[in-house]
N, C-alpha and C positions, 0 to 999 in steps of 0.2 A: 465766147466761151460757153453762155451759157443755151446758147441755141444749138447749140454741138451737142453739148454733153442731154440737150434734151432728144435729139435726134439719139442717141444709143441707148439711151433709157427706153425710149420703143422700142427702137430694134432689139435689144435686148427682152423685152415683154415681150414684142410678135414672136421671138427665138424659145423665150422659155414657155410660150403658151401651148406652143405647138409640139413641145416638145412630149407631153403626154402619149400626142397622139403617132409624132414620130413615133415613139417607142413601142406604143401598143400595135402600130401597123406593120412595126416589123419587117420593114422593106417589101410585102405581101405584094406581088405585081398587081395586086387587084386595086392596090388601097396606093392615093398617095394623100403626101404632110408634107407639112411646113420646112421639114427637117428631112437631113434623108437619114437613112437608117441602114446598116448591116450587121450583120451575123456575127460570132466573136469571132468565123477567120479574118475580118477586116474592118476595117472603119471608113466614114465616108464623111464627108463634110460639107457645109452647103456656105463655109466661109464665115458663118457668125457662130457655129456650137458643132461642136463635133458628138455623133451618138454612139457610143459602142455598146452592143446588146451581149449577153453572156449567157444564150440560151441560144439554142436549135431546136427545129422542127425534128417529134418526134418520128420516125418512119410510120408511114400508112400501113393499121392493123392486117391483116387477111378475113375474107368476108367470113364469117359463122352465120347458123339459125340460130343464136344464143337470143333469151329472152331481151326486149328493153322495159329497162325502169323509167319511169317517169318521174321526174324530178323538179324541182323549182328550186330561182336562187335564193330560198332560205334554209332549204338544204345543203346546201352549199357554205352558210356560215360557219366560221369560224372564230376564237376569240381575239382580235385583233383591231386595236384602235388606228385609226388614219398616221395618227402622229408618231406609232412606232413602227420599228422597224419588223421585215416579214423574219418569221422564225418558224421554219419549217413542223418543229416540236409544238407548235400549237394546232396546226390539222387535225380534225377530231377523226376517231373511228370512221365514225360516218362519211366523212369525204374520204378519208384512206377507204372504205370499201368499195366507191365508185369507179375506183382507180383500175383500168384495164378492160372495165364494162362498158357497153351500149347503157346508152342513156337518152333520155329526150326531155330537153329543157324548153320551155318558154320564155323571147324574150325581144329585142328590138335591136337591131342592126345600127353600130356606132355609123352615123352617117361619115363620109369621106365626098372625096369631090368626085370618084366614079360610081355612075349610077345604074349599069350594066356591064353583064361579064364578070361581078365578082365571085373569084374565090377564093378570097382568106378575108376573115374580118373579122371584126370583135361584136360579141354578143352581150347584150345590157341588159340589165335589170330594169331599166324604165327608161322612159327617154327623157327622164328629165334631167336636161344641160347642166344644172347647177351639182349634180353627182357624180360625173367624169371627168376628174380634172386633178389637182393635187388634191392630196386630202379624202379622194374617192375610197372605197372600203373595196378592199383586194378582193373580197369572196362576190363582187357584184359585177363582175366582169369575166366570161371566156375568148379564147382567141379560138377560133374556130377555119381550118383550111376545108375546102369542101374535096372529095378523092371524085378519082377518075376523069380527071378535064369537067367537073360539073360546075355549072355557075349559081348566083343568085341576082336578081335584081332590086336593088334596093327599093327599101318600102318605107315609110313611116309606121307602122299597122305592126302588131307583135306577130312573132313566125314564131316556130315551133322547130325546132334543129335535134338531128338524130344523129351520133356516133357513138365513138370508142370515146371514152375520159380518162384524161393524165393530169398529172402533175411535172408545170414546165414552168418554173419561176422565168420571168425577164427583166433585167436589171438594165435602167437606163443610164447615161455614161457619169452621172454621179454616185453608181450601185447602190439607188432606192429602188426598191424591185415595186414594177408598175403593175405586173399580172402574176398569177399564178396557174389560172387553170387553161387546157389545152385540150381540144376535140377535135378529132377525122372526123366529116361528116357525112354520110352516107347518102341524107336525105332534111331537104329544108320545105314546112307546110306552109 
């Protein structure tokens, strides 16, 4: 009994560890996890945790010469502690005016097991491990799809990522919401 119930207790751990990162990757063909992940038309299951996400990719902007703002994720804070839940009414001005603009944020590619050919991935605030996981601070992360069939190759080394900025909550199948913010990107330095 109790070598059983130790064996689910991990499997259980590897299911919910991953589960972050299922949900942040979003089924992204670029990205894979632990878990699989789809879209609210469907749910998919890998046998130990079922993910249902209740967000969609927004549609890819149309090109403009509109200026880009240059931005860092502290501009991006908002008043929100880890332990509660997201509430849209907390977004400040400031992030609501990023909203539908070019932007150019600095920042470090969540690593995934693909290391070429990505196009959708999550952009971090630092690569330090111990920040991305339960508990992580919502304003410290974007999901980023790159337009036009463009890739990136994963790096350790901070990039520099250029598009359009949204607001696209995604809620993993317990509806704690894991992300908020959302960019087409046009161009990764």
């Amino acid at each position: 009994m109790h070598r059983t119930a130790s064996k689910l207790t991990f499997r259980l751990a590897m299911v919910c560890g991953g589960l972050l990162l299922g949900a942040l990757a979003l089924s992204f063909s670029g990205c894979e996890s632990t878990t699989n992940a789809t879209s609210s038309d469907g749910a998919a299951s890998n046998g130990d945790a079922q993910v249902v996400l209740t967000s969609r990719q927004p549609d890819a902007p149309q090109a403009t010469n509109e200026p880009v703002l240059n931005i860092t994720f502290d501009d991006l804070k908002f008043p929100h502690t880890p332990d509660e839940p997201y509430d849209s009414a907390l977004l400040t001005e400031q992030v609501l005016g990023y909203v539908g603009k070019k932007i150019r944020v600095r920042g470090y590619i969540l690593p995934t097991m693909q290391k070429d050919g990505i196009r959708q991935f999550v952009l971090v605030r630092d690569n330090q491990e111990c920040c991305f996981g339960p508990g992580a601070a919502l304003f410290d992360c974007v999901r980023v799809q790159m337009n036009g069939g463009q890739s990136v190759r994963y790096t350790t080394r901070p990039i520099s990522v250029e598009g359009r900025f949204t607001i696209d909550p995604v809620r993993d199948y317990a509806d704690v919401t894991r992300a908020v913010f959302f960019m087409h990107a046009d161009e990764v330095e």
